[in-house]
N, C-alpha and C positions, 0 to 999 in steps of 0.2 A: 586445557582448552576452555574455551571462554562459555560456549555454548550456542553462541551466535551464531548467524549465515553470514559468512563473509564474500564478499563478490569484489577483487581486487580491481577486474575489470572497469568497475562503477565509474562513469562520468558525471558531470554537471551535466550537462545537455547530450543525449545520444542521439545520432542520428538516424538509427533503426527502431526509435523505439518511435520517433516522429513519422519514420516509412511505416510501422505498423498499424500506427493511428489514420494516418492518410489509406491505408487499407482496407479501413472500417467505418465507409459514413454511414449515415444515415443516426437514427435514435440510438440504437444500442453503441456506434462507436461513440456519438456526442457524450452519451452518458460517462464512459469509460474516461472520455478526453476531459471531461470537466472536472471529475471527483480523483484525477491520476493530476490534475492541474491546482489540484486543493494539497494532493503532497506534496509536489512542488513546491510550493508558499509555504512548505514550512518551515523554510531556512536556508541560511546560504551553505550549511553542511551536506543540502540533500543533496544524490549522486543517485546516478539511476543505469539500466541495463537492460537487455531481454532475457530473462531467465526462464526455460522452460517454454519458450512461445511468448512470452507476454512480457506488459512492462512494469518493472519491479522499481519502487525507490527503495535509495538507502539513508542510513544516517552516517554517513561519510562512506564506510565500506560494507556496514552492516544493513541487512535487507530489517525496513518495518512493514511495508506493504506493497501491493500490487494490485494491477486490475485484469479480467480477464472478461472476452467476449465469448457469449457461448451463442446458439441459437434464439434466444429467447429471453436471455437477461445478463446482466453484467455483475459478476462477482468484483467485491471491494472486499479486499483479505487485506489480511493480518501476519504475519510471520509468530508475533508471540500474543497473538489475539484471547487467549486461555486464559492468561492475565489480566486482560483489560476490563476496569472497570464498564459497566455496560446499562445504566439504568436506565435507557429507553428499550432494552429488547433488540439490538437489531443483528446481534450477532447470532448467527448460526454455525453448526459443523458442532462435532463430537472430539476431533483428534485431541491429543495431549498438549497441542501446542498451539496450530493453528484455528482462525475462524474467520467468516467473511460475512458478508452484508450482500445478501442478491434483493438486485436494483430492475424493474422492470418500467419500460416506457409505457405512460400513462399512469402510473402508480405513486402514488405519493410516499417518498420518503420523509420521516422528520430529517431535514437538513444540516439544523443547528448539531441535534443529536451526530450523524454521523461524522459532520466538520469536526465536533469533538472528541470521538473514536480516533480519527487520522492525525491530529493535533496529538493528544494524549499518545499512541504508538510513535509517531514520531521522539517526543520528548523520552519514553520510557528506552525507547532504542539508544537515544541520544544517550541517557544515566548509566546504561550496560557498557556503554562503549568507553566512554570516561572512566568508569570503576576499574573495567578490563585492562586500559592502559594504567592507570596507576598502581594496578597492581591488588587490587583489593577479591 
């Protein structure tokens, strides 16, 4: 086993993950729609899904991130965010593997910083995936 989250399910464009955003306007769903709109962009391998309630991208079938709406702020996670390089600070959580980024409206994120959180998992998901299949 590779170690990955694989979701065979993953599409390019889902269209519940589009009904779950249209469920959540206002600030906290813009928030979620913009920075889940930043994985997106990060290539034509991304595939996406609801997993657990929310919407997960992948890197073809492999989950790197996700966003989720709570009451009061928008988590931007990670699947292997324990890894990722982090030198603005903006990841939190404790687990072994996972971490996210809570986003609240009115609050200034560094921007650059987190694009490049999403960027970076994205690419590292991508390398897991490619090594997996050839076998290494």
């Amino acid at each position: 086993m590779d170690g990955l989250f694989h979701f065979s399910t993953a599409v390019h464009r889902d269209a519940a993950v589009e009904a779950w955003m249209a469920a959540r306007p206002g600030p906290l769903g813009n928030l979620a729609r913009q920075w889940f709109d930043v994985m997106r962009a990060c290539g034509d391998d991304v595939h996406e899904l609801l997993h657990d309630g929310h919407p997960t991208a992948c890197a073809g079938d492999a989950a790197f991130g996700y966003v989720n709406v709570f009451t009061s702020h928008v988590n931007v996670g990670f699947f292997k965010g324990a890894e990722l390089n982090d030198p603005a600070g903006l990841l939190e959580g404790g687990g072994r593997l996972m971490r996210h980024v809570k986003l609240r409206p009115g609050r200034q994120v560094d921007e650059p910083a987190l694009k490049a959180l999403i960027e970076a998992a994205h690419a590292d998901m991508r390398g897991r995936v490619r090594k997996a299949a050839a076998g290494d």
